[in-house]
TITOR-390211 format. One record per residue (C-alpha): x, y, z; residue number from 1. Coordinates in nm, 3 decimals, decimal comma. Example, Ala and Ser with C-alpha at 12.3 -4.5 7.8 and 13.67 -1.06 7.14 Angstrom:
<sites>
c1; c2; c3; resi
1,230; -0,450; 0,780; 1;
1,367; -0,106; 0,714; 2;
</sites>
This chain:
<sites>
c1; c2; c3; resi
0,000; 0,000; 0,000; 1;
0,311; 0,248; 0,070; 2;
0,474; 0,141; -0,251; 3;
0,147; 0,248; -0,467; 4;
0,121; 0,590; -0,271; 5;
0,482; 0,644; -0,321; 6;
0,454; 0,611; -0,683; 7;
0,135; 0,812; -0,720; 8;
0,346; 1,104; -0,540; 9;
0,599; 1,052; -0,725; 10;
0,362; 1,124; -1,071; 11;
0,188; 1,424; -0,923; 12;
0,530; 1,580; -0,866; 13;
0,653; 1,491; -1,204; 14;
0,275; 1,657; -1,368; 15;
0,301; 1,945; -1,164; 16;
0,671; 1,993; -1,300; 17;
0,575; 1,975; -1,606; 18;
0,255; 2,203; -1,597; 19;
0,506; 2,465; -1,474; 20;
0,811; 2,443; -1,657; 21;
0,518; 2,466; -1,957; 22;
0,371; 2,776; -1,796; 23;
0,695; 2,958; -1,777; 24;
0,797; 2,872; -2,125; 25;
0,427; 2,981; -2,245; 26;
0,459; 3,294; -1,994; 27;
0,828; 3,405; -2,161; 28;
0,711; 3,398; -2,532; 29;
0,406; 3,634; -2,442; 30;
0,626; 3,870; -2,268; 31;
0,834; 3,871; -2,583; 32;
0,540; 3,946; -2,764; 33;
0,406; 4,231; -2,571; 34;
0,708; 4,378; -2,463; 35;
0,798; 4,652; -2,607; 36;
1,092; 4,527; -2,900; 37;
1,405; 4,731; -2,845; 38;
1,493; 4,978; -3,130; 39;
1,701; 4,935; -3,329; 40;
2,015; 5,200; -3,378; 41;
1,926; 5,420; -3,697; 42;
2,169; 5,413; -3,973; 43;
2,391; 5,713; -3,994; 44;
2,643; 5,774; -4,276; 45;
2,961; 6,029; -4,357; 46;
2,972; 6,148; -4,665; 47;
2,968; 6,443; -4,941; 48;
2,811; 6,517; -5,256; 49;
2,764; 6,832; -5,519; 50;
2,405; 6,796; -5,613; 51;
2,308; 6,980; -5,938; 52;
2,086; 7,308; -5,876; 53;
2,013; 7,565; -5,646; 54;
1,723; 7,697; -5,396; 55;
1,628; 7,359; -5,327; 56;
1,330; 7,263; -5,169; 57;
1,167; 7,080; -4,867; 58;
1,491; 6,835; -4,817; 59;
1,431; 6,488; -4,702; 60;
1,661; 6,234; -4,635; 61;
1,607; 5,827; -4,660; 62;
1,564; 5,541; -4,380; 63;
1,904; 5,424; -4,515; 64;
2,076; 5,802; -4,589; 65;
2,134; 5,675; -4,909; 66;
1,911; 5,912; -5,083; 67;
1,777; 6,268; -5,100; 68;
1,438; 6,395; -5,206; 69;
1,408; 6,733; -5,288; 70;
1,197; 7,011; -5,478; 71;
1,384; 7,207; -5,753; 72;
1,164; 7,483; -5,975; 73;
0,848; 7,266; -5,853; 74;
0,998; 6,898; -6,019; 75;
1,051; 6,637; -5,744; 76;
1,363; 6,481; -5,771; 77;
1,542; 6,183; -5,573; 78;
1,933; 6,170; -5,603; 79;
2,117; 5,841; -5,516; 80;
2,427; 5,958; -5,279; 81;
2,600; 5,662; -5,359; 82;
2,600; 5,661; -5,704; 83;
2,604; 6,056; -5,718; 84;
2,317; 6,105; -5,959; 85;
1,905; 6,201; -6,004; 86;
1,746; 5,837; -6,046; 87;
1,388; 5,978; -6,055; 88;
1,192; 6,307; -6,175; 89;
0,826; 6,400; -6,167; 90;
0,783; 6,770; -6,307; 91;
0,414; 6,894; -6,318; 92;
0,159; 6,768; -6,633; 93;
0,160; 6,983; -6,899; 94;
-0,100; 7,260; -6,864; 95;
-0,131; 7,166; -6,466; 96;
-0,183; 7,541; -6,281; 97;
0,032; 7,716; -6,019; 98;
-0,035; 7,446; -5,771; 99;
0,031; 7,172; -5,915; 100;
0,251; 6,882; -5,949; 101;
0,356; 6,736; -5,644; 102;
0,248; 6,872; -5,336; 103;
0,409; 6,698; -5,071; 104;
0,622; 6,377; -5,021; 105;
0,772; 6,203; -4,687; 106;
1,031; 5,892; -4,666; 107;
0,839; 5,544; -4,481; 108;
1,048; 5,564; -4,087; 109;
1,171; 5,179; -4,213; 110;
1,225; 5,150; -4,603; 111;
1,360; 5,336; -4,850; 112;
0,962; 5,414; -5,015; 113;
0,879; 5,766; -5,088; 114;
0,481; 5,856; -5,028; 115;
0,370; 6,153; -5,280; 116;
0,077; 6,334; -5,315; 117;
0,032; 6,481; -5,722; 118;
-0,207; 6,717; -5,789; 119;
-0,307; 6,770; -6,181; 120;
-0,622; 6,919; -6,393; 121;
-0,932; 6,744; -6,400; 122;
-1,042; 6,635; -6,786; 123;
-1,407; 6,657; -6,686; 124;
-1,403; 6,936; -6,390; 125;
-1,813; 6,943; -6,407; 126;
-2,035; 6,605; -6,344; 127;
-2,374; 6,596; -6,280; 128;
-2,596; 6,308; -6,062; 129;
-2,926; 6,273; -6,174; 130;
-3,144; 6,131; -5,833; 131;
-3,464; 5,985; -5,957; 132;
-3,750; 6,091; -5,736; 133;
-3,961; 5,744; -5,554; 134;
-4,186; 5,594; -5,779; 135;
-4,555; 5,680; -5,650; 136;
-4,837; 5,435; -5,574; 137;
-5,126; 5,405; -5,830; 138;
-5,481; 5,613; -5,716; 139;
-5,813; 5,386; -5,736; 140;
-6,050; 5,612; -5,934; 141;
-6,362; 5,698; -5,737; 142;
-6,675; 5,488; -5,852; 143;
-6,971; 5,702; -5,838; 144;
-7,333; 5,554; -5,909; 145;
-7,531; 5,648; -6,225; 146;
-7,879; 5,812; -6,092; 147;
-8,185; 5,615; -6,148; 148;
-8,405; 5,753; -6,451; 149;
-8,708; 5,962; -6,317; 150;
-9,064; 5,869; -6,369; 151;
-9,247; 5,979; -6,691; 152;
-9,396; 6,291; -6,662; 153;
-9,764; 6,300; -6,608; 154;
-10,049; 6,374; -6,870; 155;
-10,123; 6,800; -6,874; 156;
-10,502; 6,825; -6,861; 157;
-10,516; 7,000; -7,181; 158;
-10,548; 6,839; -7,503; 159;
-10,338; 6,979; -7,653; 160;
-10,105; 6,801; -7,454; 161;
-10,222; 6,433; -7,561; 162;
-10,047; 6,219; -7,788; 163;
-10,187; 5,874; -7,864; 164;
-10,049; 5,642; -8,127; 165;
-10,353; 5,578; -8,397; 166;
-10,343; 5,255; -8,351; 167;
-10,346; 5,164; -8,033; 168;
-10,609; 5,185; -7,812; 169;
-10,647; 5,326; -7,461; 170;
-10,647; 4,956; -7,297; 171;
-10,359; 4,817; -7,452; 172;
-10,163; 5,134; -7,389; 173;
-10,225; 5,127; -6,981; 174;
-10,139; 4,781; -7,013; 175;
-9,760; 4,884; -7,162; 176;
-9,698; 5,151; -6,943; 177;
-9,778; 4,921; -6,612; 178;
-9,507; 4,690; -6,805; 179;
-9,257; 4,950; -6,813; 180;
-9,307; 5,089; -6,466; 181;
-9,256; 4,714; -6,345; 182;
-8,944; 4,628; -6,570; 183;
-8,741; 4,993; -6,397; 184;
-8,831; 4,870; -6,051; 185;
-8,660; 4,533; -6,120; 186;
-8,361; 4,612; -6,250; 187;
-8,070; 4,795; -6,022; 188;
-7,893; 5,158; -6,142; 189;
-7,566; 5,054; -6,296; 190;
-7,281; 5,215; -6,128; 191;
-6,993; 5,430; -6,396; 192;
-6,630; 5,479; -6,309; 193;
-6,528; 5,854; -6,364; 194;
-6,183; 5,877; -6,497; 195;
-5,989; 6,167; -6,335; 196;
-5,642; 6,325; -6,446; 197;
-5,375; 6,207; -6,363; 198;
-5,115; 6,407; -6,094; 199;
-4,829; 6,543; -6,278; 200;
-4,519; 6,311; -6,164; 201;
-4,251; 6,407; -5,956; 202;
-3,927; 6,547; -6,143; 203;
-3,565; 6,410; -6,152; 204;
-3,341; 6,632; -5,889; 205;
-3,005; 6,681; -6,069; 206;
-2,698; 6,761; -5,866; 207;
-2,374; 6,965; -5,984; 208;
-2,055; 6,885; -5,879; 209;
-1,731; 7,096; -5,931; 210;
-1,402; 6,895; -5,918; 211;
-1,104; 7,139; -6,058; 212;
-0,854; 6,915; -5,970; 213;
-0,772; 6,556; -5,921; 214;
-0,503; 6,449; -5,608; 215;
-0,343; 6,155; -5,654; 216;
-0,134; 5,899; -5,386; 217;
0,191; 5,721; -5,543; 218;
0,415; 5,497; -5,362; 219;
0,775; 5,535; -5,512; 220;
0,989; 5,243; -5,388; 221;
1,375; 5,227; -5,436; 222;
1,639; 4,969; -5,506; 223;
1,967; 4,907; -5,325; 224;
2,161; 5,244; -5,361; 225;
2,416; 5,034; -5,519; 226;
2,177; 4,871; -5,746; 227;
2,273; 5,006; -6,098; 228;
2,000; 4,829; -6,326; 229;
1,684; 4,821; -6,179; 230;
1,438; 5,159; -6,235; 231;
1,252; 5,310; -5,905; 232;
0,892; 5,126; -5,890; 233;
0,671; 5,484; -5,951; 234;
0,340; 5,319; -5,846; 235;
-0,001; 5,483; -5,821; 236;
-0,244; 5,438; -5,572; 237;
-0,562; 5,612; -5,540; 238;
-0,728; 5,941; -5,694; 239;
-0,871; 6,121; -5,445; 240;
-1,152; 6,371; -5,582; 241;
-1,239; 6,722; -5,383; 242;
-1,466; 6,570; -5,129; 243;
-1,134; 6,465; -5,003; 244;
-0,880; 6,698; -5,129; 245;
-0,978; 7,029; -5,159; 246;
-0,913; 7,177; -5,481; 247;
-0,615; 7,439; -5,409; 248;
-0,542; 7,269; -5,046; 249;
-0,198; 7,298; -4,941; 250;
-0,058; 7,026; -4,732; 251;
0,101; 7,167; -4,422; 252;
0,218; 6,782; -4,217; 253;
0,222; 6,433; -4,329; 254;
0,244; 6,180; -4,028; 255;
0,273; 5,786; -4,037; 256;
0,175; 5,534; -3,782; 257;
0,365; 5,204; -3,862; 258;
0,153; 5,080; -3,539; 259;
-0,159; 5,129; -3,716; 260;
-0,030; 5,173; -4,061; 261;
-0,233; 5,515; -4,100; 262;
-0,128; 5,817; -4,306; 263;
-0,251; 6,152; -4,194; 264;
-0,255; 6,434; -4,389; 265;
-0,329; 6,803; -4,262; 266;
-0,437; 7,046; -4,536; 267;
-0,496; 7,408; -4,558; 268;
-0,800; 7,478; -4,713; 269;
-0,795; 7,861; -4,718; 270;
-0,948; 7,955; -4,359; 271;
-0,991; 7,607; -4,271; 272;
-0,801; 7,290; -4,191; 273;
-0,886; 6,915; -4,322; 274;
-0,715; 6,635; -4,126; 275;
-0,780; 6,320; -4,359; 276;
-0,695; 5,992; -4,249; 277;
-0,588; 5,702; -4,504; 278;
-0,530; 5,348; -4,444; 279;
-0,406; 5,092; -4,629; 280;
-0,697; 4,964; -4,763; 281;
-0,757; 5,285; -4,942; 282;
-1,014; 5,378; -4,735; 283;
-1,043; 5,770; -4,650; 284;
-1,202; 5,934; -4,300; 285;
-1,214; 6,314; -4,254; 286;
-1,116; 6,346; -3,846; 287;
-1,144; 6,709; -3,812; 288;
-1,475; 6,857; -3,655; 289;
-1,700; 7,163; -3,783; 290;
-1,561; 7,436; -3,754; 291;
-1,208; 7,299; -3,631; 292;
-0,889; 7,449; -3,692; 293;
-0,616; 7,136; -3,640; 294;
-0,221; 7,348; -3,625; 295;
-0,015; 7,078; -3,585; 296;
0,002; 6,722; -3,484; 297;
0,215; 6,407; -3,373; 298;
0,168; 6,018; -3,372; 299;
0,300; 5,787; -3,083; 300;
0,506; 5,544; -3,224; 301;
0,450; 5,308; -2,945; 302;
0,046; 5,347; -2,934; 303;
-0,056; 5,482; -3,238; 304;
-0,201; 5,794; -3,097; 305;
-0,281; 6,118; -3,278; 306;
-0,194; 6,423; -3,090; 307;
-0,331; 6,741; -3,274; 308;
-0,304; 7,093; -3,146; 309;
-0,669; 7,217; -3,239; 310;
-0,850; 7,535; -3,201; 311;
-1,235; 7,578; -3,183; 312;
-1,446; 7,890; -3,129; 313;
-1,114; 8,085; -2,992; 314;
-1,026; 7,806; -2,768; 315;
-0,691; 7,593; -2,797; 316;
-0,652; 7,267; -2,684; 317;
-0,454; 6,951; -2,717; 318;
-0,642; 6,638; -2,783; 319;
-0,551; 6,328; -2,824; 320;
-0,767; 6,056; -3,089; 321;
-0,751; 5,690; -2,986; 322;
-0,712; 5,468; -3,321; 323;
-0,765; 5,200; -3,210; 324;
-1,078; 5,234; -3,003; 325;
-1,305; 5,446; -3,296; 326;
-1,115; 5,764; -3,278; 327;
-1,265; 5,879; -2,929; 328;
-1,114; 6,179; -2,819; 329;
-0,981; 6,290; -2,476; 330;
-0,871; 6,656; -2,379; 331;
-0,509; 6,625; -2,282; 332;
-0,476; 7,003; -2,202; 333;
-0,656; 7,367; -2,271; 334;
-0,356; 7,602; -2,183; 335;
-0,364; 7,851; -2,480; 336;
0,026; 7,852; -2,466; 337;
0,099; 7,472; -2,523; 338;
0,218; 7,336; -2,852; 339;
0,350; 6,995; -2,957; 340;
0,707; 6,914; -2,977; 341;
0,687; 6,540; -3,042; 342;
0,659; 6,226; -2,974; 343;
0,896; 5,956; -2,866; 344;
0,959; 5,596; -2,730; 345;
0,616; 5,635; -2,566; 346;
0,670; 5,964; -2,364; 347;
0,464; 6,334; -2,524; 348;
0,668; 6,639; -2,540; 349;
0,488; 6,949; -2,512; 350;
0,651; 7,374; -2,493; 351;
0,535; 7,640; -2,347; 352;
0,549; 7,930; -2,534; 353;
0,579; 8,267; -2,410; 354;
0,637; 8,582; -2,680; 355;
0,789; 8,315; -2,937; 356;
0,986; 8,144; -2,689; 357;
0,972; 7,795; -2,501; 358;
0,988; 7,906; -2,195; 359;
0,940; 7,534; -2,049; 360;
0,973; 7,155; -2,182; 361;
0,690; 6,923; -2,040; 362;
0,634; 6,525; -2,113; 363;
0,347; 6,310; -2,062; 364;
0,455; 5,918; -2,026; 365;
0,174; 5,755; -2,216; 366;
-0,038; 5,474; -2,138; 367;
-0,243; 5,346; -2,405; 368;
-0,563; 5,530; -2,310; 369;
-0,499; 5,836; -2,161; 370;
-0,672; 6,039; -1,901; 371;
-0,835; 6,373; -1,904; 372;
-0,664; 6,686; -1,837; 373;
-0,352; 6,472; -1,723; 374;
-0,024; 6,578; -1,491; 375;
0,256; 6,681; -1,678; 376;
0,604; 6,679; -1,595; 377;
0,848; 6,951; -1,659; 378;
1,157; 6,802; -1,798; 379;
1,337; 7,174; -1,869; 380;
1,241; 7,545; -1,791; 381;
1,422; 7,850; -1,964; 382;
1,430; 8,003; -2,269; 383;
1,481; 7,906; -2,612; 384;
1,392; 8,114; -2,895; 385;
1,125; 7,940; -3,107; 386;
1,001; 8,190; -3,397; 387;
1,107; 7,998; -3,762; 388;
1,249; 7,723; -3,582; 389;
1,185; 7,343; -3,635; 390;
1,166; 7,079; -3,397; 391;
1,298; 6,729; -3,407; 392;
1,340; 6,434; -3,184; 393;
1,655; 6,308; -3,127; 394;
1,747; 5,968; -3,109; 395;
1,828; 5,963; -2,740; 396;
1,483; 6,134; -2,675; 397;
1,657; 6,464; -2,654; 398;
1,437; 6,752; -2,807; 399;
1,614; 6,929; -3,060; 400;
1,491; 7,268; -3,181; 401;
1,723; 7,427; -3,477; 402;
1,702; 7,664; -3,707; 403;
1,919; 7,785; -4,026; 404;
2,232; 7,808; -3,802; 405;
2,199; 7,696; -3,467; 406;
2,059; 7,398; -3,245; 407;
1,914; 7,367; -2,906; 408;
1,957; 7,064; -2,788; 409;
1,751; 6,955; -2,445; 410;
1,854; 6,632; -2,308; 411;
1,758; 6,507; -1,951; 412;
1,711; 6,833; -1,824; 413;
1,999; 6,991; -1,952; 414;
2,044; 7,263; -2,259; 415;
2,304; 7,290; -2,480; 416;
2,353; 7,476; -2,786; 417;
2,542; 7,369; -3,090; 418;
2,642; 7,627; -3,421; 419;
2,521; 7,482; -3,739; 420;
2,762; 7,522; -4,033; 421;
2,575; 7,511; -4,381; 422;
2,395; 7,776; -4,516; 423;
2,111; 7,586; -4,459; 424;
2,057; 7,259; -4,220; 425;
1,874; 6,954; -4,216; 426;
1,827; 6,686; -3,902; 427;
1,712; 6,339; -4,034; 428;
1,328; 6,258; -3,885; 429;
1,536; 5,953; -3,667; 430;
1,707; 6,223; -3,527; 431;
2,068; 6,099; -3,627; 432;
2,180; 6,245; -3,899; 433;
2,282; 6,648; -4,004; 434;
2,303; 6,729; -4,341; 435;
2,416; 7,068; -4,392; 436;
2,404; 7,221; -4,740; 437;
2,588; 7,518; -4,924; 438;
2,521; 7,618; -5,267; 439;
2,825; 7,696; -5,442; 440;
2,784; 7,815; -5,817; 441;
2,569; 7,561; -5,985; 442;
2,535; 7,311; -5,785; 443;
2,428; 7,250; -5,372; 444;
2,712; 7,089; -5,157; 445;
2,554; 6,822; -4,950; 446;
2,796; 6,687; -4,629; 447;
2,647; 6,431; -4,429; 448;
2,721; 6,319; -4,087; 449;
2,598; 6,167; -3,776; 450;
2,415; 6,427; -3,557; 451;
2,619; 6,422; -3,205; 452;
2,568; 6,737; -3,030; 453;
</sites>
């Protein structure tokens, strides 16, 4: 009897090892899962190159830092560094107005794929919908009954008034007219149908619609930079008509979530702001409000979070727009002198600005769903001048704001500043590279080199 309840110990022991050392190994993988993957270091290179032109426009550097997208005399050009030459145009279409062409353009955070937006003439700027109106029911006609013939009229007393068929005499006529009078009792009025005109039917309701212009998404992806054979893929993706671009809209920001794989465009539609929303099933969603005017904006990387800085009826605010959970909104702050900084590795950086300078550095350590009207913490307070300045994220989380010859550099409570030596400077959207420019003669000196302030 000991020897079988020593061997069923013996068995429980061995399950229950088993059920945990399973458990632990199930446990580790999930944690791998949702744990947050460590990033990896961005690519940085050192390097120089004379790229033909001058004035050129809205720089933008690659994932790799292998290429360079730029704007010269409104033609979009991408120059390979490493083979030192344009591998792709797109000037305007012919006959395209002032405009036109492409509008705006931003490199994918982890491949070398341009996004572009290309604006161009519509061949058929008028269209018209004709609506049909509801077909209406049929109307019974009213059935009215015929009236029943009235009695013959009786014999005047004068004799004049007498009429008597010659042939007939005065019996055999009283015995036809007692006939008659019987046979119009017997026999029912017959009812008629009157036939009234019709109503006059409903007309079509025809619509106008005025689309100027035509906006349309391409996706231009890039070989190796040493790759000398094979063309840039140039590949189009949707038109998008004026109830989603407006005709004339300027885009101010482009943001990408590669959590939710959402691209957010802000546009300036004269007085008023559209924030559209595309995903990558084409589908479109306008996210601004009536009467909404959306400044500026920033995605967590880490939730996929939209942070805009929005203004309505006089009154700023920052809210923040869950995608995941239907785009509810939650008030993150109404001080009328906050603006976004950034965004990064899961923490918000927010200024306060004071006569055009941050005056103090705040941050927010997200959560997923964030609260209403949340603490902030003030990371740095001084001064840093802020008019014409742009604002990048390093890729320690230090804030960098810079403009054409100097950076401010605000790392873990610290500031430093740092002179910039091109004419005119560039920090990578990683936050770890510089590119500083000078246009000598004919041509725009690029140097490149890791940012290390």
């Amino acid at each position: 009897m000991k020897r079988k309840w020593r061997t069923l110990a013996v068995w429980v022991v061995i399950s229950l090892i088993l059920q945990l050392s399973v458990y632990a190994f199930v446990n580790n993988k999930v944690q791998a899962v949702l744990a947050p993957r460590p990033a990896k270091p961005p690519i940085t290179e050192t390097l120089t190159a004379d790229i033909p032109g001058t004035r050129l426009q809205d720089i933008q550097l690659s994932y790799a830092k292998d290429y360079v997208a730029y704007k010269e005399n409104g033609v979009l050009k991408v120059y390979n560094l490493k083979l030192k030459k344009v591998v792709f145009e797109k000037p305007p279409a012919p006959g395209s107005g002032k405009n036109m062409g492409v509008l705006a353009y931003e490199w994918l955070s982890d491949r070398n794929t341009l996004i572009y937006f290309y604006a161009r003439k519509n061949p058929h700027p008028v269209t018209y919908t004709v609506i049909q109106p509801p077909p209406q029911p049929a109307q019974p006609s009213p059935t009215v009954p015929a009236q029943e013939p009235s009695p013959p009229a009786q014999a005047s007393s004068g004799k004049a008034s007498q009429t008597l068929p010659k042939t007939e005499d005065l019996n055999q006529q009283s015995k036809n007219s007692e006939a008659k009078a019987k046979s119009t009792k017997s026999v029912p009025p017959k009812s008629r149908t009157t036939h009234q005109a019709a109503p006059p039917a409903p007309k079509p309701r025809v619509i106008r619609h005025d689309n100027p212009q035509l906006t349309d998404v391409y996706t231009l992806t890039l070989p190796e930079s040493t790759d000398k054979t094979t063309k840039p893929d140039d590949r189009f993706n949707e038109t998008l008509n004026s109830e989603w671009f407006p005709a004339g809209g300027k885009i101010m920001q482009m943001a990408f979530s590669t959590f939710t794989n959402l691209i957010y465009v802000l546009i300036k539609d004269g007085s008023t702001n559209v924030l559209l929303r595309i995903d990558v099933m084409k589908e479109l969603q306008h996210l601004n409000r009536p009467g909404e005017t959306i400044s500026n904006m920033t995605v967590s990387g880490r939730y996929g979070t939209l942070y805009i800085d929005t203004t309505v009826g006089g009154r700023k605010e920052i809210v923040a727009l869950d995608a995941v959970h239907g785009w509810q909104r939650t008030l993150i702050s109404r001080n009328q002198d906050y603006v976004l900084l950034g965004d990064k590795s899961g923490i918000l950086y927010v200024g306060d600005v004071q006569n055009g300078d941050i005056v103090k550095i705040l941050t927010l350590t997200e959560t997923g769903s964030e609260k209403t009207l949340p603490q902030f913490n003030t990371e740095w307070s001084g001064t840093i001048p802020f008019r014409q300045a742009r604002v990048q994220m390093g890729a320690h989380n230090e804030v960098i704001i810079y403009n054409a010859g100097k950076a401010y550099i605000v790392d873990k409570g610290q500031l430093r500043s740092v002179n910039l030596q091109g004419s005119d400077n560039y920090i990578s959207p990683d936050g770890a590279e510089l590119v500083q420019m000078t246009e000598e003669g004919n041509v725009t000196q690029f140097v490149l080199k890791p940012w290390s302030a």
